[in-house]
C-alpha positions in Angstrom: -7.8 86.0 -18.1 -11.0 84.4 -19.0 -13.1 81.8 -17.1 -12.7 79.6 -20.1 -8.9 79.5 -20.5 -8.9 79.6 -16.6 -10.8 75.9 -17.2 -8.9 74.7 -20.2 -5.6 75.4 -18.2 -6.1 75.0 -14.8 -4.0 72.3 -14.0 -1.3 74.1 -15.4 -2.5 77.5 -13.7 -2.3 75.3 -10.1 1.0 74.4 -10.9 2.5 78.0 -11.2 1.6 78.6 -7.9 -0.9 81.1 -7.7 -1.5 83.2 -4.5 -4.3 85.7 -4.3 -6.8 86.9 -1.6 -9.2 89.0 -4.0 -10.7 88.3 -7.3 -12.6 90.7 -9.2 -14.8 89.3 -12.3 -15.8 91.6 -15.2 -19.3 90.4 -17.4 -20.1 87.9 -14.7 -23.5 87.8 -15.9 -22.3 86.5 -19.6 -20.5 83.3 -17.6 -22.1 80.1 -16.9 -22.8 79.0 -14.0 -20.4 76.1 -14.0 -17.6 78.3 -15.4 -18.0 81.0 -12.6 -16.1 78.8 -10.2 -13.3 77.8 -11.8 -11.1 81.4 -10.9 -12.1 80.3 -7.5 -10.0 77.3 -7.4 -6.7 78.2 -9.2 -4.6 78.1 -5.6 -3.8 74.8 -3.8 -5.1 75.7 -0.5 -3.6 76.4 2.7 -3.8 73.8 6.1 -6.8 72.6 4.2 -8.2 76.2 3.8 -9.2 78.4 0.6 -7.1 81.7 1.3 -9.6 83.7 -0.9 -11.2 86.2 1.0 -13.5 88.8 -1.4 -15.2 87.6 -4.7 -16.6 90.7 -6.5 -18.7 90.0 -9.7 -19.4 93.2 -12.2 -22.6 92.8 -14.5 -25.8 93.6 -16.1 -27.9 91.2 -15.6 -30.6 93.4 -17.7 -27.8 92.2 -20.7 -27.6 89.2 -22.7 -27.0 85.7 -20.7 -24.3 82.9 -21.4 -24.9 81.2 -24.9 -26.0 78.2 -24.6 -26.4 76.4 -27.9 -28.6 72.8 -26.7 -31.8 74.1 -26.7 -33.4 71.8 -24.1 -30.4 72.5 -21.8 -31.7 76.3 -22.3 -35.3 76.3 -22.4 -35.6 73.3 -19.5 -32.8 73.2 -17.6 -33.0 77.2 -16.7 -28.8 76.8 -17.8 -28.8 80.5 -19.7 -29.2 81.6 -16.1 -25.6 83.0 -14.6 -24.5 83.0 -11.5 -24.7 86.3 -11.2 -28.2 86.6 -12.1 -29.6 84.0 -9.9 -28.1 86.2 -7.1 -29.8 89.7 -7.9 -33.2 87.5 -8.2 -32.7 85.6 -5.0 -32.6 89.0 -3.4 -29.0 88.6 -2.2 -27.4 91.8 -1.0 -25.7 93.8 -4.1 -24.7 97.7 -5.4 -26.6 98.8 -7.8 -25.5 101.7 -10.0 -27.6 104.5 -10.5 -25.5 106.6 -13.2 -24.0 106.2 -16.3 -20.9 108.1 -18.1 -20.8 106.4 -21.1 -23.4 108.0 -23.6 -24.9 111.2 -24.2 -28.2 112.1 -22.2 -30.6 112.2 -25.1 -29.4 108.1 -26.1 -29.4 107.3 -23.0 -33.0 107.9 -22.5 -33.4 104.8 -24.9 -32.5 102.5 -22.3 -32.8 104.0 -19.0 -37.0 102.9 -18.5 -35.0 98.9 -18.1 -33.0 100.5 -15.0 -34.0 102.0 -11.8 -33.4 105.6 -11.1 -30.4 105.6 -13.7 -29.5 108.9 -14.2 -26.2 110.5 -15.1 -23.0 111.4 -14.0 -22.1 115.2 -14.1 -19.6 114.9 -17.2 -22.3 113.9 -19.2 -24.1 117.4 -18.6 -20.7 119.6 -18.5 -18.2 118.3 -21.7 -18.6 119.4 -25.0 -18.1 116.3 -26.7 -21.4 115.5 -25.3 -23.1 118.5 -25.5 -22.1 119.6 -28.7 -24.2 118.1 -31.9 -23.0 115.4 -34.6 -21.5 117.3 -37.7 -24.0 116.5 -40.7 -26.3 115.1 -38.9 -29.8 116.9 -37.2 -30.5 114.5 -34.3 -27.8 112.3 -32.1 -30.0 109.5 -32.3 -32.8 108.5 -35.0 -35.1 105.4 -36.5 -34.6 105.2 -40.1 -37.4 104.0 -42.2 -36.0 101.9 -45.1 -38.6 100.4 -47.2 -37.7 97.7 -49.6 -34.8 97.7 -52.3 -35.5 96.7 -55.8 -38.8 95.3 -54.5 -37.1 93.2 -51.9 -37.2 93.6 -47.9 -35.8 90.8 -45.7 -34.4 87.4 -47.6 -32.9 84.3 -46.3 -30.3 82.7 -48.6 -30.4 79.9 -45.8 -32.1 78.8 -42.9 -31.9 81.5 -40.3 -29.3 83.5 -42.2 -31.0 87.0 -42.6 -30.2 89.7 -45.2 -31.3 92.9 -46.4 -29.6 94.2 -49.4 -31.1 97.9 -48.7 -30.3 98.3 -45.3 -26.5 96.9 -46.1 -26.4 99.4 -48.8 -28.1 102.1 -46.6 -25.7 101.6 -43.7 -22.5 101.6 -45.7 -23.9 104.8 -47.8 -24.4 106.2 -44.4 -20.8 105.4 -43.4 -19.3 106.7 -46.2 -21.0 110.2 -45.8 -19.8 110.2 -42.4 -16.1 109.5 -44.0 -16.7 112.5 -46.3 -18.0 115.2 -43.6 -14.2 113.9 -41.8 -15.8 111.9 -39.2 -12.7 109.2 -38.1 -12.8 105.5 -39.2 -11.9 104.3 -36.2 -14.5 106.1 -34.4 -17.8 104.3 -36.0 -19.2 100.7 -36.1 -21.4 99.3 -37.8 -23.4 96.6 -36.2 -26.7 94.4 -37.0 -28.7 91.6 -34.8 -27.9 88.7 -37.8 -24.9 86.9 -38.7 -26.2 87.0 -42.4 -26.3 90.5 -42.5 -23.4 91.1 -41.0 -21.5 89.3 -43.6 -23.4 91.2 -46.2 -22.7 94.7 -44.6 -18.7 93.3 -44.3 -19.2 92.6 -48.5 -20.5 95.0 -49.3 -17.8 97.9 -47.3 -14.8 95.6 -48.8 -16.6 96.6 -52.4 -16.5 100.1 -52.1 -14.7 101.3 -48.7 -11.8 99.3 -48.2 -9.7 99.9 -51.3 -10.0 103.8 -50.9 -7.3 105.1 -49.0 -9.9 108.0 -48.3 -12.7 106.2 -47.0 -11.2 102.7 -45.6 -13.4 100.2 -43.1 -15.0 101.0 -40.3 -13.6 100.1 -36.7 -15.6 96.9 -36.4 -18.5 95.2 -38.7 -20.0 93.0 -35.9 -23.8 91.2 -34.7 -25.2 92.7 -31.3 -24.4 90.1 -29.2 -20.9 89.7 -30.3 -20.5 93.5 -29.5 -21.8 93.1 -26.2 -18.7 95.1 -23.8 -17.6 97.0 -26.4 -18.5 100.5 -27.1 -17.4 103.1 -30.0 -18.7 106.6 -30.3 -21.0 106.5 -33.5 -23.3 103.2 -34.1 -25.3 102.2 -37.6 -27.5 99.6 -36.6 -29.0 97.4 -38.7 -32.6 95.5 -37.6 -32.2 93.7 -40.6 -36.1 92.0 -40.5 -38.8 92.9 -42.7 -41.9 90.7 -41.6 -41.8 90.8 -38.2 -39.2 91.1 -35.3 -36.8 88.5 -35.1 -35.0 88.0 -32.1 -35.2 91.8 -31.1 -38.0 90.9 -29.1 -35.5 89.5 -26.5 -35.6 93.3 -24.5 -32.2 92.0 -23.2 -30.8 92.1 -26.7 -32.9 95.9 -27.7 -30.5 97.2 -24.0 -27.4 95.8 -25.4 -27.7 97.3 -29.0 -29.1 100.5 -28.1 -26.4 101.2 -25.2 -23.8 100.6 -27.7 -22.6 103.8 -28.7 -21.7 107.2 -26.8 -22.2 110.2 -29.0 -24.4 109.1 -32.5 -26.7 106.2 -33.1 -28.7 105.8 -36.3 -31.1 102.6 -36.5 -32.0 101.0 -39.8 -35.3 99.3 -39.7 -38.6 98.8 -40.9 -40.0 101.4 -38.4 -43.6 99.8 -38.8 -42.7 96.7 -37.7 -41.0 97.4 -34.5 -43.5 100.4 -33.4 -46.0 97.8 -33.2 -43.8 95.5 -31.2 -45.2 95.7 -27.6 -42.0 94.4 -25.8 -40.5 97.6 -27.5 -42.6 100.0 -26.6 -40.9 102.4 -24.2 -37.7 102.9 -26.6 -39.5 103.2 -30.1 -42.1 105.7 -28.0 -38.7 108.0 -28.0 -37.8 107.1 -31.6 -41.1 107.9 -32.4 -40.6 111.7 -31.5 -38.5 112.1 -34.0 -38.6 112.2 -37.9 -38.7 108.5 -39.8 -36.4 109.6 -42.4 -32.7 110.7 -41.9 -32.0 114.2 -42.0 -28.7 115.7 -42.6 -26.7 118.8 -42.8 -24.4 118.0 -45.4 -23.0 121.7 -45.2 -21.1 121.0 -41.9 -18.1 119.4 -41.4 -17.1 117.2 -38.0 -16.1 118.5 -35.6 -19.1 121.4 -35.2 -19.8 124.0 -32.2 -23.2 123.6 -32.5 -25.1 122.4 -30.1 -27.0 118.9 -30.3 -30.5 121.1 -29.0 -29.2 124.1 -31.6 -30.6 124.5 -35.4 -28.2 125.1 -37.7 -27.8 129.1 -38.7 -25.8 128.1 -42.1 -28.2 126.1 -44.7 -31.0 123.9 -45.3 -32.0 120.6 -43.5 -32.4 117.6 -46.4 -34.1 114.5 -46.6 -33.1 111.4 -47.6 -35.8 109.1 -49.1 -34.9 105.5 -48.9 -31.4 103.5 -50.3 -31.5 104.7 -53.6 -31.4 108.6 -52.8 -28.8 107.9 -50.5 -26.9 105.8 -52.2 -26.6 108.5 -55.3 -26.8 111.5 -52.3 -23.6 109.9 -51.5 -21.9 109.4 -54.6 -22.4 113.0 -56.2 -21.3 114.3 -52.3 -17.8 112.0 -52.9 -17.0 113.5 -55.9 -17.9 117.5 -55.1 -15.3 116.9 -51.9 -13.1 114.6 -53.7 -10.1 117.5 -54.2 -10.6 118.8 -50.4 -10.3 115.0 -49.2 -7.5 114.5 -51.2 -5.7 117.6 -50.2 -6.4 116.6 -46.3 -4.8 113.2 -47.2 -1.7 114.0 -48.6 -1.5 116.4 -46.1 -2.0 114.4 -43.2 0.7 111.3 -45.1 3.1 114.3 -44.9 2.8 114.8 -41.3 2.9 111.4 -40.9 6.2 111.0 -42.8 7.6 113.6 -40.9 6.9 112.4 -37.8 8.3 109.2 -38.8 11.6 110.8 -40.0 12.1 112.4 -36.7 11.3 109.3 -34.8 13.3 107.6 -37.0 16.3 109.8 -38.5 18.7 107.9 -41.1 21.7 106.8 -40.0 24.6 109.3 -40.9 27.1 107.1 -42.8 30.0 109.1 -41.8 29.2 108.8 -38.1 29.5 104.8 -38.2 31.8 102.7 -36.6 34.9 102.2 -39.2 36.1 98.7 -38.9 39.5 98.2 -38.3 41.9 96.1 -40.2 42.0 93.2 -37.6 38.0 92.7 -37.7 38.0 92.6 -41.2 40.4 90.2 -41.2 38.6 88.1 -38.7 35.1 88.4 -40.5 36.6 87.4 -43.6 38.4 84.3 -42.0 34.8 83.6 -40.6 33.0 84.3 -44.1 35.6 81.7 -45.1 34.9 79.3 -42.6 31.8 79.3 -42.9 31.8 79.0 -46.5 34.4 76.0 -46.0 31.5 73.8 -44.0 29.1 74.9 -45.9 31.1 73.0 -49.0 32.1 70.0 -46.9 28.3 69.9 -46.1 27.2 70.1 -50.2 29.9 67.5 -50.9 29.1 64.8 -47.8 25.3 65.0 -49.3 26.4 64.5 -53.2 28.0 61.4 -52.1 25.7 60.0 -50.0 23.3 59.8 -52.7 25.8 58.7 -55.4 27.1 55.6 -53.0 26.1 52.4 -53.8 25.5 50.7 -50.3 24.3 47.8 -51.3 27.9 47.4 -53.1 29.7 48.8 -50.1 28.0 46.8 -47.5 28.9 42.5 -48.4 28.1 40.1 -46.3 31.3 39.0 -44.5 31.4 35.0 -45.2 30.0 35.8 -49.7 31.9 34.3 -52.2 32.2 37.8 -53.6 34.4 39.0 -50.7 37.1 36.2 -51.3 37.1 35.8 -55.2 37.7 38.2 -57.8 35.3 38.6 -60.8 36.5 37.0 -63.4 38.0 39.3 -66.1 37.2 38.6 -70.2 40.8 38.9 -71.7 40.4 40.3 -75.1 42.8 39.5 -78.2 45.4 42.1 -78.8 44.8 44.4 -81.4 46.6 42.9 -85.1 48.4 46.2 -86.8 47.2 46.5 -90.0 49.8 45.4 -92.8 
């Protein structure tokens, strides 16, 4: 559970009765302070004794902190600060790890200069899904220079809600090819460092992705800190900021984006801008190596053989320019692969069906249960039954509501309930003569 429903609920957590000797907490390093020790206390204790015996906190302190929205409880009170952190700077005895399995060597790279001696774990050197390069694409990793769309960089509809059209239209574009080459939905996110943008980017795929059976959405459309814990194997990442950096600056927030994804990550950004940022330096100096614009292989289809260190043997690297090329790159590339796409699709719906149908298999109608003349019999005299209330019920209702209580219910001692109304008497009818 979390340490916030583990405060919200605790009374009711004490009551179950709770016995445990260990506790092991996940992102400690994202909790508050306050909210760390609330898992600690979920037992009644023992002969006036805690029976907890090990506390082991995981985290990355090198990560985003808790949010904490009061700025003076942030900037004065020092309350960003977890638990967790405060112990790794007090010097208090800890394991530090020194390898990571989660992303391919050459992405790591981008983040290993904020840990010590981080290196990596031998599956990261021996399986192919890490060794082998991203289908359509030259590089595992690049900085993507977008310059402005339709004359227009950064905007700000409202205060401290950040867009950029061209990026948003970039990163979808760039989604979308990655559809077309067979690259799984599932598989990529797209993800950006403002709440604006992310809204934009989620408009924007709804538009032109979601309705297409062919391309659909991506696994998750999210903001950087929001993704924090969560991983996928491709990352678009959107910078967003035109004029200067934003919030990037935080290096704590640069670690989480850039250790986001395993096997492919392509940044969108105004490369000027953050090459100059000197809080940035060691990861854009890697960027930097390689080429400012994207280059594809739009010849090769996921999955590929080749290797990520390996020039392709079967056409011609190409450029893209900025949005505009790549949005109508894009396009044209749809439609050329638009009967192989389909073909795949129906294809894979058929396999799907079938593997439904034996999972499923009809029911043989001959093979049933016949019903016997006694439980018909008895189901109809239930059908009837039930029926019967069902009337009785209609009927009670229909005269409650045509009753006239206030005529039913006299008063015991009125003159109503002891004399008759009086009666007009009219003349008998004369016969006609």
């Amino acid at each position: 559970m979390t340490c916030t429903h583990a405060a919200l609920r605790r009374n009711e957590l004490v009551k179950l009765g709770f016995k445990y000797d260990n506790i092991v907490m996940e992102e400690a390093a994202q909790i508050l302070e306050v909210e760390t020790f609330i898992p600690l206390l979920l037992q009644n204790p023992e002969d006036g004794h805690n029976r907890l015996k090990r506390w082991i906190m995981i985290g990355d302190h090198h990560q985003l902190p808790p949010v904490v929205q009061n700025q003076a409880f942030q900037k004065y009170s020092n309350m960003e600060q977890s638990l967790f952190a405060r112990l790794v700077r007090l010097s208090v005895p800890n394991v530090e790890l020194d390898r990571q399995g989660r992303a391919r060597a050459q992405i790591a790279e981008l983040y290993q200069w904020r840990y010590k001696g981080l290196g990596n774990l031998p599956h990261v050197d021996g399986l192919p899904q890490f060794q082998n390069a991203n289908a359509g694409f030259a590089f595992p990793f690049q900085l993507i220079d977008v310059p402005d769309f339709n004359g227009q960089g950064e905007s700000q509809p409202s205060p401290h809600f950040y867009q950029n059209l061209g990026e948003a239209e970039y990163a979808v574009a760039l989604y979308t090819y990655m559809r077309i080459l067979g690259y799984p939905a599932e598989k990529i996110s797209i993800l950006t460092t403002y709440n604006g943008q992310a809204q934009l980017i989620r408009d924007v795929c709804q538009r032109r992705c979601e309705a297409n059976p062919l391309i659909g959405m991506p696994a998750k459309v999210s903001t950087v800190d929001k993704y924090q814990g969560q991983q996928n194997d491709y990352i678009i990442l959107s910078l967003v900021r035109t004029r200067n950096i934003g919030h990037i600056r935080d290096v704590r927030r640069l670690v989480v984006a850039l250790s986001r994804a395993r096997l492919g990550l392509y940044v969108l950004g105004r490369s000027k801008v953050f090459m100059d940022c000197l809080e940035l330096t060691p990861a854009m100096r890697i960027f930097a190596k390689l080429p400012r614009k994207l280059v594809i292989l739009p010849f090769e289809a996921h999955p590929t053989c080749r290797k990520w260190n390996e020039r392709s043997q079967d056409g011609e690297a190409m450029e893209i320019e900025d949005t505009i090329h790549m949005t109508h790159f894009v396009r044209e590339f749809y439609m050329s692969n638009l009967p192989a796409m389909t073909e795949a699709y129906e294809a894979a719906m058929a396999e799907y069906l079938e593997a439904q149908r034996i999972l499923n298999p009809p029911i043989d109608e001959t093979q049933m249960d016949v019903e016997t003349e006694e439980e018909r019999r008895r189901r109809e005299a239930m059908e009837r039954k039930k029926k019967q209330e069902m009337d009785d019920k209609k009927e009670a209702d229909i005269h409650f509501e045509d009753m006239d209580h206030e005529m039913q219910e006299q008063p015991a001692g009125s003159s109503a309930a002891q004399e008759a109304p009086p009666t007009i008497q009219e003349p008998p009818a004369q016969e006609n003569p």
